[in-house]
C-alpha positions in Angstrom: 93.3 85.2 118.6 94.1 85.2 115.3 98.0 87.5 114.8 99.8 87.8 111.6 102.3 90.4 110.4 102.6 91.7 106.6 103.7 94.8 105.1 101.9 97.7 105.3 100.2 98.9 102.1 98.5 102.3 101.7 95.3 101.9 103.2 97.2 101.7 107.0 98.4 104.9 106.8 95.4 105.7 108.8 95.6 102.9 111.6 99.7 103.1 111.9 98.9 107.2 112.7 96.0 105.7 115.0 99.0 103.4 116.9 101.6 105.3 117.4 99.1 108.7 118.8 97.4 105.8 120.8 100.8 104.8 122.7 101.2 105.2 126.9 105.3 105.8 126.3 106.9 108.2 124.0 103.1 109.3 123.0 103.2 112.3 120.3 100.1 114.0 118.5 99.3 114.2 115.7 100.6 118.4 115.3 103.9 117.0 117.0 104.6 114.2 114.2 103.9 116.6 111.6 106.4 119.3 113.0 108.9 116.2 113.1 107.7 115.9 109.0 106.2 112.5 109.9 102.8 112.9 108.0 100.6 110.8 106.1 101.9 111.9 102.6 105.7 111.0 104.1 104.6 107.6 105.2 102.6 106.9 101.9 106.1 107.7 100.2 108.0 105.7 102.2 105.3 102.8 101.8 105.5 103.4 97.9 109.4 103.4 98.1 110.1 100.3 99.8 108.5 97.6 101.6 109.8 99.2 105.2 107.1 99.0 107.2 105.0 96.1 108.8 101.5 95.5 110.2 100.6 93.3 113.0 97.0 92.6 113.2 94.5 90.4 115.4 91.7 89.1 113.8 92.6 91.0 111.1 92.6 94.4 112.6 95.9 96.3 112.8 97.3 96.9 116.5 100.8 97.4 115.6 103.3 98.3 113.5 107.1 98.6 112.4 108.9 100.9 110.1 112.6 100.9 109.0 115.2 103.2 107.2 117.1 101.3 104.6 119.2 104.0 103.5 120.1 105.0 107.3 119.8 101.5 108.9 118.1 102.3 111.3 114.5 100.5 112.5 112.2 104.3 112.9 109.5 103.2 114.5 108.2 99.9 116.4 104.3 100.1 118.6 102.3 98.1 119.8 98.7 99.2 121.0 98.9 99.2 124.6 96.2 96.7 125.1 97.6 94.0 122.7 101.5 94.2 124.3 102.8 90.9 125.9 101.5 89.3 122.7 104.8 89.0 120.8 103.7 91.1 118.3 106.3 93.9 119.0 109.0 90.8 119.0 107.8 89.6 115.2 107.3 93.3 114.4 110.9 94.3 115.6 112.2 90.8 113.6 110.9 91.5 110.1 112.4 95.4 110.5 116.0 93.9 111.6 115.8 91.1 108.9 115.4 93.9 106.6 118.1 96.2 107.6 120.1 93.6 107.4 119.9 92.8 103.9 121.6 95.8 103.2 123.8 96.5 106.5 125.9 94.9 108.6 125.1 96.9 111.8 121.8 98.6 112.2 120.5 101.0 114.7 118.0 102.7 116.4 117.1 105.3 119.9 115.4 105.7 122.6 115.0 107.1 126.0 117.2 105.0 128.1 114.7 105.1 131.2 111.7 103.8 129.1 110.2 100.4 128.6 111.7 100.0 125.3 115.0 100.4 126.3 114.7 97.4 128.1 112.6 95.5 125.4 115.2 96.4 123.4 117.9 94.7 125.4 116.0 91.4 125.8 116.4 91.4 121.5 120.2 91.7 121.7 120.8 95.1 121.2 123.7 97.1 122.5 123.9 100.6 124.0 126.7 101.9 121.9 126.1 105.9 122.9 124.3 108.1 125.5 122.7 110.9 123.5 120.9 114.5 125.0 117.8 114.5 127.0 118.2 110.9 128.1 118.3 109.0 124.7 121.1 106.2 124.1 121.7 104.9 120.4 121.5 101.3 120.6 123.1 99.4 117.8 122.9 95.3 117.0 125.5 93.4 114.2 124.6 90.5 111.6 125.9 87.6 113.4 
């Protein structure tokens, strides 16, 4: 198995909307990213802005993918298709988004639902619960050592 990670041009806008509608935990459609303003045309921007977001791919087919605010510092978006987790893809993924963030800030950020897989994912890679949020969410935070 062949596994690299690269940032994400224009022609993955399709296969990072495939991941993250393809996800078992904190799955949304299509219709529900939109209504968040997360659409192709947002992404392409973002792509076009900055290089924030990151591919993993297998044999050079795209199963994953990363995406990080600079301005905010905060890492947006980290999936993994559910049959390629346990690879360490969402570990390089989740690496080259922090690496990134941190170029710019000295504490970084990000949420999820405290009861999910991620939340403890996110724990194992040294992040901090710094605040319990509505509906179940915590805002985990992680400093530049």
């Amino acid at each position: 198995m062949d596994k690299i990670i690269r940032i994400a041009g224009q022609s993955d806008i399709k296969a990072i909307f495939d991941i993250r509608t393809s996800v078992r935990e904190n799955h949304l459609s299509h219709d529900q990213l939109a209504e968040m303003g997360i659409t192709p045309d947002a992404i392409q921007q973002a792509i076009l802005a900055s290089p924030c977001v990151w591919v993993a791919e297998v044999d050079g087919v795209p199963v994953g993918f990363s995406m990080a605010d600079a301005e905010d510092g905060c890492v947006f978006a980290a999936f993994v298709l559910p049959e390629f987790e346990g690879h360490g893809l969402g570990r390089s993924l989740m690496a080259k988004a922090e690496a990134f963030l941190f170029q710019q800030h000295r504490t970084i950020w990000l949420k999820t639902a405290e009861g999910s897989r991620a939340s403890g994912f996110y724990r194992n890679l040294g992040w901090k619960v710094v605040e319990n949020l509505p509906e179940g969410d915590v805002r985990f935070e992680k400093s530049r050592t």
